[in-house]
N, C-alpha and C positions, 0 to 999 in steps of 0.2 A: 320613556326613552332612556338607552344606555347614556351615560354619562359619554363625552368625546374620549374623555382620556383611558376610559376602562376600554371604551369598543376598538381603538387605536392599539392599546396593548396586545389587546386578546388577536389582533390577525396580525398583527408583530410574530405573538409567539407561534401560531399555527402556520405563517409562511415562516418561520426561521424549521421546524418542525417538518411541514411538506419538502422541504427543498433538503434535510438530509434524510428521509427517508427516501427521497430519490436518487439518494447516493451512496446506497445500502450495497454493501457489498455483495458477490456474486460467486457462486458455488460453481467449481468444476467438477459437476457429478458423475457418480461410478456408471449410473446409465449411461452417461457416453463419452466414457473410455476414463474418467479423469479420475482423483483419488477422493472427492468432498473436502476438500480444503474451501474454504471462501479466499474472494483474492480481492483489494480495491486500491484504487491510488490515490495517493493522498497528498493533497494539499495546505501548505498552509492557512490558520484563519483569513491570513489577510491574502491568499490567492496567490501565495509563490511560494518558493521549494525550500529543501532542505539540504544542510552541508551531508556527506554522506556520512559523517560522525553525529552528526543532527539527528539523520535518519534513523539510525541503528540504536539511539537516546531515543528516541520516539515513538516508535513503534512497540515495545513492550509495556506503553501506557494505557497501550488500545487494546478495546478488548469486540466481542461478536458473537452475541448467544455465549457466551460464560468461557469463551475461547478465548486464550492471547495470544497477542499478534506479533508478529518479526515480518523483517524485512527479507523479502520473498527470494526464496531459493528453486532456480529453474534445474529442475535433474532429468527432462527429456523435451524431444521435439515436441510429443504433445501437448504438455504444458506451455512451453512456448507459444504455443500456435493458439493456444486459448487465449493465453497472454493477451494475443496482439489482435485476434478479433474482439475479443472483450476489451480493450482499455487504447486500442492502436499503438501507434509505435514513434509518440514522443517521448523523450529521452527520462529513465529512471534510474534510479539508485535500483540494486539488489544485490543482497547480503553476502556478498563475496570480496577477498582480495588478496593481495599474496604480500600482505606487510609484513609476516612473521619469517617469511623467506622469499629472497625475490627468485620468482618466474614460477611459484611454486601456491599456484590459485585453490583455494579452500571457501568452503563455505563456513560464518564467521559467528552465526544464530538458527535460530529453528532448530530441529530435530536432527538437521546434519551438519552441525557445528563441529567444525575438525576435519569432513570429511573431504579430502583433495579430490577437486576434478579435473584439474588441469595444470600438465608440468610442461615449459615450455620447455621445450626442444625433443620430448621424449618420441619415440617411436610407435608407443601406444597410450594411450590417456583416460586415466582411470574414472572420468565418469561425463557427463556431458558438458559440453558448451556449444554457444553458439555466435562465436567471435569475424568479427567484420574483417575480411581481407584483410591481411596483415598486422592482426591485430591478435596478444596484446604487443604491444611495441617497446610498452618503458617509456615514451618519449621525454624530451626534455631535460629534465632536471629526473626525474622518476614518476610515473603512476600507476599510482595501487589498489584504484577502488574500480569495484564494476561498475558500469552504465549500462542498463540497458535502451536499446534504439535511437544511440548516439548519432548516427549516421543515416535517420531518417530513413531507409529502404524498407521493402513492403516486411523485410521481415523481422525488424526490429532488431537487427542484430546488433554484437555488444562490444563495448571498448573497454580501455584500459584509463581510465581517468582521478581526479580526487587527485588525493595527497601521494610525494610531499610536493609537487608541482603545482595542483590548484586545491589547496585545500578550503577554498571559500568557494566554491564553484557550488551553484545552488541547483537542485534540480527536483521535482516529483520524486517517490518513492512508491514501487511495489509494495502493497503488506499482504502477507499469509495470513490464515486464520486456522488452524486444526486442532484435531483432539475432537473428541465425543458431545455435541452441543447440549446445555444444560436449555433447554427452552421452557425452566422457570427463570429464571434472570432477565427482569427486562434491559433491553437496550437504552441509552439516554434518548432515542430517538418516539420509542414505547412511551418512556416515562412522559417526555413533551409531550405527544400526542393525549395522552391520555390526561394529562392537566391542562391543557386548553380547553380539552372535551370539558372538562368537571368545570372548567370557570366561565365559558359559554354555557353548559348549562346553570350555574348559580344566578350569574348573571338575567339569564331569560327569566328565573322563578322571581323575581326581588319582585316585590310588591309596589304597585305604581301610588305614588304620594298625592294627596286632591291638593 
């Protein structure tokens, strides 16, 4: 018989194992409509958010099939919309904010770092958003950072929150994943699964003692 404390280890590590391969990020493929980006939200280990300075720290540690990751940048309604049927529409951080100029919203990582999509007051806006009724606002003291699905509606629309008004204000984070996947790299999720495999089987082969 297994020893208690080997057999207790070994489904320790295969449920820590199952539970984040079921929290494997998710492709928005070009078969229907979207670009192959992977998208996932992310939580803390211990089960709660991040500052959106946290976020934007965080997210380039991560990586997906040999991809790194940033804090997700929304550049159309389709995306959006994949967004919120994929992940629904509790409130996240995404990689935007108008700290370098105010009313003047840029995306801050990813591949469109730099690029403005929204100038408040302008008469046409150079790329997309998808901001909640009278929003962004500045309120308060000032804020700078995007939220998405601040406002809880079916469509997850976005506010104006974070610093320098709540700059502790913790929430989930969007992350991207693009670029060409390398699918010889395994994931840390491969790697657990695959050394539980090896030590359940060592395990079974050990030779029973008379």
């Amino acid at each position: 018989m297994l020893k208690p404390i080997l057999r207790h280890a070994a489904a320790a590590v295969l449920a820590c194992a199952t539970g984040a391969a079921l929290a494997a990020p998710v492709q928005w493929a070009s078969a229907s409509g979207g670009n192959d980006h992977w998208y996932e939200r992310i939580i803390t280990a211990a089960g709660g958010g991040y500052t959106y300075d946290g976020a934007l720290a965080d997210a380039p540690t991560r990586s997906w099939l040999g991809m790194g990751g940033y804090v997700a940048t929304v550049t159309s309604q389709g995306e959006q919309n994949f967004l919120v049927a994929t992940f629904g529409t509790a409130a996240a951080w995404l990689g935007g904010n108008d700290r370098q100029t105010e009313g003047t919203w840029q995306w801050v990582n990813g591949p469109e770092a730099g690029q403005v999509f929204h100038v408040v007051g302008a008469p046409a806006q150079p790329g997309y958003s998808a901001w909640g009724g009278g929003e962004p606002n500045d309120c308060c003291s000032g804020e700078d950072d995007l939220v998405y699905g601040y406002f809880g509606d079916p469509g997850a629309t976005w506010n104006d929150h974070g610093s320098p008004s709540w700059p502790t204000q913790l929430y989930t984070y969007l992350i991207e994943y693009d670029g060409q996947p390398n699918n010889n790299v395994p994931e840390p999720t491969t790697l657990a699964l695959v050394g539980s495999a090896l030590l359940m089987a060592g395990l079974r082969r050990r030779p029973r003692r008379s």
